[in-house]
C-alpha positions as CSV (number, residue, x, y, z in Angstrom):
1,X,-9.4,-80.5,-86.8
2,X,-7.4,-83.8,-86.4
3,X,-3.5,-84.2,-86.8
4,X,-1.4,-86.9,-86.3
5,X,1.6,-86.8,-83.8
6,X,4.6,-89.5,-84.1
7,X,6.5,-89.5,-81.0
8,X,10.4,-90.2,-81.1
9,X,12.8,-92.2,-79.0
10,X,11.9,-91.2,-75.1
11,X,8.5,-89.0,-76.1
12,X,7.2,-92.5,-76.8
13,X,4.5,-92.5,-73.9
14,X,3.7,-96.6,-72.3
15,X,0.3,-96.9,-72.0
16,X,-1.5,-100.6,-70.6
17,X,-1.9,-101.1,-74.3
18,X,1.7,-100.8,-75.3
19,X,4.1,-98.3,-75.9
20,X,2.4,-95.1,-77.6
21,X,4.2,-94.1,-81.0
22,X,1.7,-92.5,-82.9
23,X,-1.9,-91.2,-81.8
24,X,-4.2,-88.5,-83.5
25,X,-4.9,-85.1,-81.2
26,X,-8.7,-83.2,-82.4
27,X,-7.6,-79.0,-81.6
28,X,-9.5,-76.5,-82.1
29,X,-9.3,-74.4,-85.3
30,X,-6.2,-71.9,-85.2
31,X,-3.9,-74.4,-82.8
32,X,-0.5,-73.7,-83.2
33,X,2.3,-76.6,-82.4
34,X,2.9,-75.2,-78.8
35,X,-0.6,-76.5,-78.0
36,X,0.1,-80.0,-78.8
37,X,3.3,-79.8,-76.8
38,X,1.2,-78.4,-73.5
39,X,-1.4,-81.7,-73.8
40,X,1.3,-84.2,-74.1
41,X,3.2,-82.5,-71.3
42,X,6.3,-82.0,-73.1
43,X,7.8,-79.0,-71.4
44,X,9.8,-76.5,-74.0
45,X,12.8,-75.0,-74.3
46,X,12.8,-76.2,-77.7
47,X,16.6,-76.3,-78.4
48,X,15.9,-80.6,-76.7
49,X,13.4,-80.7,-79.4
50,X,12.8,-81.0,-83.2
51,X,9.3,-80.1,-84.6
52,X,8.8,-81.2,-87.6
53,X,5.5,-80.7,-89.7
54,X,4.9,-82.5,-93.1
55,X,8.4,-83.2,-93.2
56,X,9.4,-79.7,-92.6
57,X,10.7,-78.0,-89.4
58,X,8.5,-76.0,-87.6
59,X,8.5,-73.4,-84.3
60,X,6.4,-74.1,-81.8
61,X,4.4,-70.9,-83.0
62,X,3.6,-72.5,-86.2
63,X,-0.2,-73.1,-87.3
64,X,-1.6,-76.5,-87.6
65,X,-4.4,-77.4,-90.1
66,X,-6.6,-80.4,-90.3
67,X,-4.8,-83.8,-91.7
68,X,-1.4,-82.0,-90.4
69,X,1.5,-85.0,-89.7
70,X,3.7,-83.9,-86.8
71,X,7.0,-85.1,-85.2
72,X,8.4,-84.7,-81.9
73,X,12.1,-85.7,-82.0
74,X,14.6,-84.9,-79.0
75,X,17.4,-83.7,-80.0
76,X,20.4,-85.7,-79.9
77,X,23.6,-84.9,-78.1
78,X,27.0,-86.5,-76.9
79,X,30.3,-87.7,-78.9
């Protein structure tokens, strides 16, 4: 299955092409969220991080399926 991934602010990855904001990710059938997080490297706890999928949040435990749109936003803190 394919999904697409938007990174956010500082996930964005710089590649020699440009600056990465959006790539597709093939998983196996059955991934859950946490697996997308392990191949991009992006280390949990989650409370840094909003997961969003098809515009709703999601845990990290949650069940992808093919065509899926994802975002990885860090959280935001300070005042």
């Amino acid at each position: 299955m394919v999904v697409e991934v938007n990174l956010h602010t500082i996930l964005q990855h710089t590649s020699d092409k440009g600056t990465v904001r959006k790539l597709n990710m093939t998983l196996p059938p059955g991934a859950i969220l946490a697996e997308v997080l392990d191949r991009l490297e992006i280390p949990l706890p989650e409370e840094g991080l909003i997961l969003v999928v098809n515009g709703k949040t999601a845990e990290a435990t949650s069940q992808l399926r093919d065509g899926d749109i994802i975002h990885l936003i860090p959280a935001l803190s300070g005042g």
